[in-house]
N, CA, C and O atoms as a DFTB+ gen file, in Angstrom:
340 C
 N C O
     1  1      -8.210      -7.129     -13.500
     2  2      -6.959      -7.524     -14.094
     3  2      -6.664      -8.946     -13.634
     4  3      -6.925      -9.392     -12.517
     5  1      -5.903      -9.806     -14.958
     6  2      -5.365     -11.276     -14.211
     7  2      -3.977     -11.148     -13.984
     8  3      -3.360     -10.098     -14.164
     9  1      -3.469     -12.230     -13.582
    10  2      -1.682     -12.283     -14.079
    11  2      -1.785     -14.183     -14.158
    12  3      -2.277     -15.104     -13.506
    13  1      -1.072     -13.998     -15.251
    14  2      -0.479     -14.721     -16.037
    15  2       0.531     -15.627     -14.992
    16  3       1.381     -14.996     -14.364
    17  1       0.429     -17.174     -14.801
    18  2       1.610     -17.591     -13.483
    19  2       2.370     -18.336     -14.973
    20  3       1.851     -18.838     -15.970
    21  1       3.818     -18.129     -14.573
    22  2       4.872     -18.498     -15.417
    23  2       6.196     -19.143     -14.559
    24  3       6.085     -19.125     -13.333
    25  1       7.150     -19.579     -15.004
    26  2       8.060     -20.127     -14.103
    27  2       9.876     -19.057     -14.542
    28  3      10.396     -18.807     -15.629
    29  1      10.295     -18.724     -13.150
    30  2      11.231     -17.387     -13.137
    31  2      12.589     -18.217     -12.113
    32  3      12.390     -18.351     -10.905
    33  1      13.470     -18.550     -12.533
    34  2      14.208     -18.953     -11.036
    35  2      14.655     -18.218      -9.998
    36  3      15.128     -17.086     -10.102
    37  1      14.574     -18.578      -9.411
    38  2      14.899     -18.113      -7.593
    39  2      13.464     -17.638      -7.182
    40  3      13.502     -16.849      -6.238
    41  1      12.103     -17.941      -7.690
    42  2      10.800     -17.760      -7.256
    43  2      10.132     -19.117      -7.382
    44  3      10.335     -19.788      -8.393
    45  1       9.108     -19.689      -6.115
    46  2       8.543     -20.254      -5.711
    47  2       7.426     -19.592      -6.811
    48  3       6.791     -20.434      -7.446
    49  1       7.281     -18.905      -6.948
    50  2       5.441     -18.368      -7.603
    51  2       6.426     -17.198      -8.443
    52  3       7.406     -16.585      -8.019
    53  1       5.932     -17.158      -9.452
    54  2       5.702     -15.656     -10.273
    55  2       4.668     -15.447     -11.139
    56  3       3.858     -16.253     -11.597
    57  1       4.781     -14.350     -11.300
    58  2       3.377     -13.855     -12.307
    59  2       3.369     -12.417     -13.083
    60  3       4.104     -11.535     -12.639
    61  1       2.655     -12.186     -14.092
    62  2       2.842     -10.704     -14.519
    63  2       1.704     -10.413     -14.949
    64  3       0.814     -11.221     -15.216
    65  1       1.638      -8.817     -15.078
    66  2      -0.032      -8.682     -15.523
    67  2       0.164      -9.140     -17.284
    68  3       1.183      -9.417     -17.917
    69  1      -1.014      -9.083     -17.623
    70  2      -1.142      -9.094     -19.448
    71  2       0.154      -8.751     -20.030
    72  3       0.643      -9.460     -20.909
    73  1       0.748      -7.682     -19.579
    74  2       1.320      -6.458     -20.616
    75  2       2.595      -7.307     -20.316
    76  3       3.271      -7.400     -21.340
    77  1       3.040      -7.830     -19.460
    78  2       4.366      -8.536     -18.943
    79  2       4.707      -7.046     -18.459
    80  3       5.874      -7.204     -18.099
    81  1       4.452      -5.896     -18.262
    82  2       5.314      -4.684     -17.560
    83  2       5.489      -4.984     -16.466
    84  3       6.668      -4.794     -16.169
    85  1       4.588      -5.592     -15.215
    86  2       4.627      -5.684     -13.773
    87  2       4.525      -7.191     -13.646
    88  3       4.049      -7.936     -14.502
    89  1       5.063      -7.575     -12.396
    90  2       5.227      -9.438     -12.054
    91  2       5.057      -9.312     -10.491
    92  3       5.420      -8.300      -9.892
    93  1       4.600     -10.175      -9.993
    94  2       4.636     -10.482      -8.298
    95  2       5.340     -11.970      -8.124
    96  3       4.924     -13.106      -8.353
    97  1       6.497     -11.494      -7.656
    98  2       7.293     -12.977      -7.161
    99  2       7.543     -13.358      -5.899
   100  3       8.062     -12.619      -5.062
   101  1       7.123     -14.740      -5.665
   102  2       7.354     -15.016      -4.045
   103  2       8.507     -15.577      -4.151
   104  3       8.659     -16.393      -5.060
   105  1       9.399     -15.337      -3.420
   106  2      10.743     -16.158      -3.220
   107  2      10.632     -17.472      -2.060
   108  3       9.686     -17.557      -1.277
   109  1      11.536     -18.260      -2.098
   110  2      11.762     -19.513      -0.705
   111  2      11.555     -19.232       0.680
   112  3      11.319     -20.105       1.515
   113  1      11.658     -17.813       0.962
   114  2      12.174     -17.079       2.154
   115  2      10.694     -16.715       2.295
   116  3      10.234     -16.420       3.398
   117  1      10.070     -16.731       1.371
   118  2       8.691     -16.079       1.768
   119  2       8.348     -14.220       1.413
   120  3       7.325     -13.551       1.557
   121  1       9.226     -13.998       1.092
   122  2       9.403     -12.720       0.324
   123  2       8.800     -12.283      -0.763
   124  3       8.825     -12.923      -1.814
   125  1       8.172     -11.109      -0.622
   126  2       7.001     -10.618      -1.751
   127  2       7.571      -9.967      -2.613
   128  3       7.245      -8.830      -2.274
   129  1       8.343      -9.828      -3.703
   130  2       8.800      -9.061      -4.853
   131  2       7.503      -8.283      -5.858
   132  3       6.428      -8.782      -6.193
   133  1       7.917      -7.240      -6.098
   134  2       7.117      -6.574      -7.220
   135  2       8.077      -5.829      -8.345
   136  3       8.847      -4.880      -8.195
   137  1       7.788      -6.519      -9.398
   138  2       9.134      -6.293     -10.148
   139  2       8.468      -5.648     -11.527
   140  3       7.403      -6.077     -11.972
   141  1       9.268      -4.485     -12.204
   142  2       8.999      -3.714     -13.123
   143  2       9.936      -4.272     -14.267
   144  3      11.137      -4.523     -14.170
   145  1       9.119      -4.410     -15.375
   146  2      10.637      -4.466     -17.325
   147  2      10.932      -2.940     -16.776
   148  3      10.342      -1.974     -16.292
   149  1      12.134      -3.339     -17.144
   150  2      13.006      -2.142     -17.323
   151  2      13.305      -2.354     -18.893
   152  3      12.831      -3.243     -19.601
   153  1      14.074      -1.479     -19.221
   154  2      14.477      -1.311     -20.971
   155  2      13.909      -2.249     -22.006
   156  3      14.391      -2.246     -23.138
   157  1      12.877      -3.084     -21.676
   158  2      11.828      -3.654     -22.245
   159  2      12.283      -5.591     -21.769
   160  3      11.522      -6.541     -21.951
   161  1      13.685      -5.664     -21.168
   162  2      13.934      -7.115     -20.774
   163  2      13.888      -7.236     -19.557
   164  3      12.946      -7.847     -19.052
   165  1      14.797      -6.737     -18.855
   166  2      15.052      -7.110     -17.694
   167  2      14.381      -6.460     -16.609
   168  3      14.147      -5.260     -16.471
   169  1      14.061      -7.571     -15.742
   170  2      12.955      -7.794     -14.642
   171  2      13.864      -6.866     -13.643
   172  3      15.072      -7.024     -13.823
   173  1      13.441      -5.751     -12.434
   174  2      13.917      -4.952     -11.499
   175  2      13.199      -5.153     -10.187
   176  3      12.004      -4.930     -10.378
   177  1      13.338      -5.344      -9.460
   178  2      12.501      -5.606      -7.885
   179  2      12.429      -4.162      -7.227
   180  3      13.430      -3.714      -6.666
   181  1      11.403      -3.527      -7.284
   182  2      10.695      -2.254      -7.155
   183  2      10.340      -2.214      -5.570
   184  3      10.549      -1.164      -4.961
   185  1       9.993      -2.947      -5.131
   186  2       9.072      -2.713      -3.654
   187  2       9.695      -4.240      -3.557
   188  3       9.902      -4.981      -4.518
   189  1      10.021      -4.620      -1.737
   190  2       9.538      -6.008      -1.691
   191  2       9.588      -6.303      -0.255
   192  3      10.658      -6.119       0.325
   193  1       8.357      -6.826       0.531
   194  2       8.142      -6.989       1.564
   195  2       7.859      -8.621       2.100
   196  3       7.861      -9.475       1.214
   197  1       7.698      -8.918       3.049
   198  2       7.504     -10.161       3.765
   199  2       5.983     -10.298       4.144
   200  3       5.113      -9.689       4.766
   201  1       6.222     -11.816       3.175
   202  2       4.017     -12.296       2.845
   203  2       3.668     -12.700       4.421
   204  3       2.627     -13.327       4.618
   205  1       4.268     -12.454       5.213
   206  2       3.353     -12.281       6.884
   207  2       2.995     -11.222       6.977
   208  3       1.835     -11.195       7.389
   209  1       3.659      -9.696       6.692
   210  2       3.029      -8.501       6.687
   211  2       1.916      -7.971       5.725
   212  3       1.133      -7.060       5.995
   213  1       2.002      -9.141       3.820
   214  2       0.825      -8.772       3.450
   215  2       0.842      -9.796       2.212
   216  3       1.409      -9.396       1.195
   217  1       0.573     -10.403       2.207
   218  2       0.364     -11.946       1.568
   219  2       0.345     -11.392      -0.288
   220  3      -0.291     -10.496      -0.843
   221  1       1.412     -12.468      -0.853
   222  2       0.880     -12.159      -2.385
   223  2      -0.397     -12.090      -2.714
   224  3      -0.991     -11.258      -3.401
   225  1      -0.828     -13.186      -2.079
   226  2      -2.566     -13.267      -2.447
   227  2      -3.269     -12.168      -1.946
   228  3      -4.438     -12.510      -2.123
   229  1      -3.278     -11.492      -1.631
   230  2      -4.044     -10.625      -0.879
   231  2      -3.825      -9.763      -1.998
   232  3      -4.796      -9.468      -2.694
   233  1      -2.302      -9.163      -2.365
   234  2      -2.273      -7.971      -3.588
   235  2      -2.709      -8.360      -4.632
   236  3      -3.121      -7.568      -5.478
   237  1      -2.715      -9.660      -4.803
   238  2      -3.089      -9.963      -6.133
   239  2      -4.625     -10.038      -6.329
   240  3      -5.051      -9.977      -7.482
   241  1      -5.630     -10.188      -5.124
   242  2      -6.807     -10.098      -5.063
   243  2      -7.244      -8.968      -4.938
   244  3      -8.435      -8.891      -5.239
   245  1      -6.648      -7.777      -4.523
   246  2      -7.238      -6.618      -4.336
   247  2      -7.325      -5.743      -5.953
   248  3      -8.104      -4.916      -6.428
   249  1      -5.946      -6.515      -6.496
   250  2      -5.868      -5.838      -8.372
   251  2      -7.154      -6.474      -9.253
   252  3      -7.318      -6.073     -10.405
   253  1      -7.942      -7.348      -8.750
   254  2      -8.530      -8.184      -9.588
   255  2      -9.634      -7.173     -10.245
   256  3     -10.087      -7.380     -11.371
   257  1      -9.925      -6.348      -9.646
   258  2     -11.076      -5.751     -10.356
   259  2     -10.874      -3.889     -11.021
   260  3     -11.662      -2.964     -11.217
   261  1      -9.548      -4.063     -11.163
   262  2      -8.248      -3.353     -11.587
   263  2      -8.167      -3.433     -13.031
   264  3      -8.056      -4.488     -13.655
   265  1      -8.263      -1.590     -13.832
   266  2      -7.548      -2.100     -15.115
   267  2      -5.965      -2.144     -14.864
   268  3      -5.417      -1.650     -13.879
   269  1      -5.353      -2.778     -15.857
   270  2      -3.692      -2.294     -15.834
   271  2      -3.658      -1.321     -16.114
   272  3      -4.068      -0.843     -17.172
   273  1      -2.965      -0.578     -14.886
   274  2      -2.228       0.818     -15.503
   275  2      -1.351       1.009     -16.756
   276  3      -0.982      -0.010     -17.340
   277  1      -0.959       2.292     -17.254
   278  2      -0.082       2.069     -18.249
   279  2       1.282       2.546     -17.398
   280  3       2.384       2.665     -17.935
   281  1       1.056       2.764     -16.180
   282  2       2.630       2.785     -15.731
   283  2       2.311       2.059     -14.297
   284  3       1.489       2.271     -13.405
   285  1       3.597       0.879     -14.551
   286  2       3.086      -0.462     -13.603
   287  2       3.320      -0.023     -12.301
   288  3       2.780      -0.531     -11.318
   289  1       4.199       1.013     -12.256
   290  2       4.243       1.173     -10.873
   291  2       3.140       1.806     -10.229
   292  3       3.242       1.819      -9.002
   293  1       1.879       2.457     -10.812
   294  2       0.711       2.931     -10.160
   295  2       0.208       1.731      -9.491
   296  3      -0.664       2.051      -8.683
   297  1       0.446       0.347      -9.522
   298  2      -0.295      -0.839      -8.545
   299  2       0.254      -0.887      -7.577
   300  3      -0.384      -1.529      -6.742
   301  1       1.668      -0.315      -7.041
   302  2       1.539       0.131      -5.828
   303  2       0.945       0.758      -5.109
   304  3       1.274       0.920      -3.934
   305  1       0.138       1.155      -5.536
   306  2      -1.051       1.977      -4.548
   307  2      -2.214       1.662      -3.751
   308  3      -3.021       2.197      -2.990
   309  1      -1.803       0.059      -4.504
   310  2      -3.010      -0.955      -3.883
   311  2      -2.451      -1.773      -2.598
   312  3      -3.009      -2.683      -1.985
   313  1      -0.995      -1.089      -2.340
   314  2      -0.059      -1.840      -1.292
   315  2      -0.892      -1.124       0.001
   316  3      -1.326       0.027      -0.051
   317  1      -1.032      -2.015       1.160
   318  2      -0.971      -1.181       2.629
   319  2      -0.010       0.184       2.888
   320  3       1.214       0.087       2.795
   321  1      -0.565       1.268       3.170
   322  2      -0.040       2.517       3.208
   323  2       1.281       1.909       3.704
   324  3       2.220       1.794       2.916
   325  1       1.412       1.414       5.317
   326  2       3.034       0.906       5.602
   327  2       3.874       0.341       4.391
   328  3       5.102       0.345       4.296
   329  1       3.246       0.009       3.771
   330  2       4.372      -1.015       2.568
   331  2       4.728       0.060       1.112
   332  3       5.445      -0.410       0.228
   333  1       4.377       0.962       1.022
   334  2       4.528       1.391       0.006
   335  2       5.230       2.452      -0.309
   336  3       5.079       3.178      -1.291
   337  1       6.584       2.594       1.176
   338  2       7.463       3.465       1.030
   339  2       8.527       2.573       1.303
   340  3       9.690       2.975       1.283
């Protein structure tokens, strides 16, 4: 799987897979967002942890050889067991 980098405000980096269903946003603070469409517009912050405990790049490299799910929240599963409650 790729993601798509696009520009979102209040994110330093964002991105979404193909489908636009799932996005990974880094905020200023250094903060890892994983954000789901809800009702087909608006973006929701689902999970979100601090990129010292596990770097955007890192999730976003581990999805690479990833199809997209059809329900975005199954790519949480690719989170470190600690991060994914």
């Amino acid at each position: 799987m790729y993601f798509v980098t696009t520009k979102r405000a209040g994110y330093v980096l964002f991105c979404t897979t193909p489908s636009e269903r799932a996005a990974v946003g880094l905020t200023e603070t250094q903060d890892v967002h994983f954000l789901v469409r809800e009702s087909g517009l608006d973006w929701v912050v689902v999970r979100e942890w601090k990129a010292s405990d596990y770097s955007h790049t890192d999730f976003l490299a581990s999805l690479h050889e990833q199809e997209e799910p059809a329900d975005p929240r199954k790519l949480l599963d690719f989170l470190p067991a600690a991060l994914r409650s």
